[in-house]
N, C-alpha and C positions, 0 to 999 in steps of 0.2 A: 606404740610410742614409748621412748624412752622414759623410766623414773626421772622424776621431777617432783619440788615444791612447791604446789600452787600457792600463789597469794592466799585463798582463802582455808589455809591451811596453817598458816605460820599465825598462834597465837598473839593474841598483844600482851603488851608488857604491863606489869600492876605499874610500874611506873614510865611514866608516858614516853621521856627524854632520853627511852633506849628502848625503843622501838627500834629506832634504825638498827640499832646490831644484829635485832633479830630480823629485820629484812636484808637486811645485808647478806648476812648470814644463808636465811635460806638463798638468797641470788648468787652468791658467790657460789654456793654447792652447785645448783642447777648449771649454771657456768663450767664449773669443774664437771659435770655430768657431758654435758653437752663435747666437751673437749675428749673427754672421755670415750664415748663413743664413736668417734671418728676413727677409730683404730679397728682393728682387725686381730682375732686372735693367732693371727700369723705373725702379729707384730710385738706380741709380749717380751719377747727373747729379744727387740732391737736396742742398740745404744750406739750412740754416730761416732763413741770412741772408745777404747779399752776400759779408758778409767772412769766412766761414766756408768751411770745407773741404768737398767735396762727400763723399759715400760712396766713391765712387771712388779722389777725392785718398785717404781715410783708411785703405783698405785699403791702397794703395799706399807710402803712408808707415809702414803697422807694417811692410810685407813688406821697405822696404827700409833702415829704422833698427833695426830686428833685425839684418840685415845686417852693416850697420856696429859696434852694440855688440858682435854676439859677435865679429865678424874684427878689427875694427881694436882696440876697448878691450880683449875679454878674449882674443883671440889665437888663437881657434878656428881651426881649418878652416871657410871659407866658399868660395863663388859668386863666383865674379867678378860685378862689381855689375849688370854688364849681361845676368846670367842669370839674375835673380831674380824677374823679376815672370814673370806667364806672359804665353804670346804671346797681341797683339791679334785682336780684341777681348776684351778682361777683362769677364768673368762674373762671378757669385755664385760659382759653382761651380768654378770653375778657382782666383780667388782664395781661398779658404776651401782646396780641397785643394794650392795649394800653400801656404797658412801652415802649413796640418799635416806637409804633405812636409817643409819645412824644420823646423822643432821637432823632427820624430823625427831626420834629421838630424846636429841637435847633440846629442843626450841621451848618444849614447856618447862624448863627446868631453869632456863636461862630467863622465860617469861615473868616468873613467882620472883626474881629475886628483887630487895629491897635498893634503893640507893647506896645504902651503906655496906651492900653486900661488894655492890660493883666496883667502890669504892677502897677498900677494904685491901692493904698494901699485903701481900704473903711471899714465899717462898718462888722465887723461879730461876732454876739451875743454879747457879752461885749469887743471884741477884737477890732482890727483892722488888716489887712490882704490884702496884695496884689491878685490879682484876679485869678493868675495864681495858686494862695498858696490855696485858696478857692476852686477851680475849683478841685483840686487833693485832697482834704480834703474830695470833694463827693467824687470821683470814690471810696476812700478809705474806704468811712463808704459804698457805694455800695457793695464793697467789703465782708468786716465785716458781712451784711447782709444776701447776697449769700452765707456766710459760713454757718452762721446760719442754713440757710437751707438745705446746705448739709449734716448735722449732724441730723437733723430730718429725710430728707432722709433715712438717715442708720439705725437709730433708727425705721423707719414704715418699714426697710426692703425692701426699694425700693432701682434700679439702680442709681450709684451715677454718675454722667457726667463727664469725662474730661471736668476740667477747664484751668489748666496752662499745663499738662501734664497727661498723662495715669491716671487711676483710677483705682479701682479695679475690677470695672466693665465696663472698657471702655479702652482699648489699641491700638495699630498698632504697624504693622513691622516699624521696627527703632525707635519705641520709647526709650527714654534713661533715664529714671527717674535717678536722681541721690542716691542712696540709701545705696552707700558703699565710704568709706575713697578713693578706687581706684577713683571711677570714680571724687571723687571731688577733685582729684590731678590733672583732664585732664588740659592742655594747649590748647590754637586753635594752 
């Protein structure tokens, strides 16, 4: 089975009210793994246009702007920059289990911190930015990236993964995509 973050792996937080980041956290990686994996190392070299990032560039670029947001903006313990990808040749396989290496990683590091840590306005690019503001700035360019590559996905014709919900190539019984005016009338 592919590298993954179990639930019962992802510490709790000393402070309760950021839990969620750290499950988010690890689920968005797992997520990003799972998307991950769908590729073939035949497909590292693809990109569907000139000026576009190959697979490879993209893996490489979450593995090593992760990096930088959590050591340099939020102040974590990281990798020296020059230890973060894995060694050449870079796989599917190697890339995907060190994204998940480094995510678990950070979880206890992001678990110990105070309120006022998360709180806590500092330095980001020409801005300045509370930690907690920064911290959800990656999951979300995480994010952005993962789509990226679900859209190459479709484009090589490969299986696209349930990320938030059913795909087109990936469902279960009760799943409920929201796809018509009814269902987004529902109330709980």
């Amino acid at each position: 089975m592919a590298a993954r973050i179990a639930d019962l792996d992802i510490p709790r937080a000393v402070v309760p009210v950021f839990q969620h980041a750290l499950d988010t956290y690890a689920s968005e990686t797992n997520k990003t793994a799972d998307v991950w994996n769908r590729f073939e190392d035949r497909h590292l070299g693809y990109r569907p246009h000139e000026r576009s990032t190959t697979v490879e560039g993209i893996f490489r670029h979450q593995l090593l702007s992760e990096r930088r947001f959590f050591g340099e903006f939020l102040g974590l313990a990281e990798l020296p920059a020059d230890e973060v990808l894995p060694a050449p040749p870079i796989t599917v396989a190697l890339a995907t289990a060190r994204l998940v290496e480094l995510a678990r990683h950070r979880l206890p590091g992001l678990a110990v911190q105070p309120e006022a840590w998360w709180l806590t306005v500092v330095p980001f690019f020409d801005v300045e930015r509370q930690r907690a503001w920064i911290f959800w700035r990656r999951v979300l360019h995480s994010a952005h990236h993962r789509t990226q590559l679900t859209v190459y996905l479709r484009l090589l014709d490969q299986p696209v993964p349930a990320v938030y919900g059913p795909s087109a190539d990936q469902t279960w019984a009760g799943a409920d995509p929201t796809t018509s005016v009814e269902a987004a009338r529902r109330r709980g």
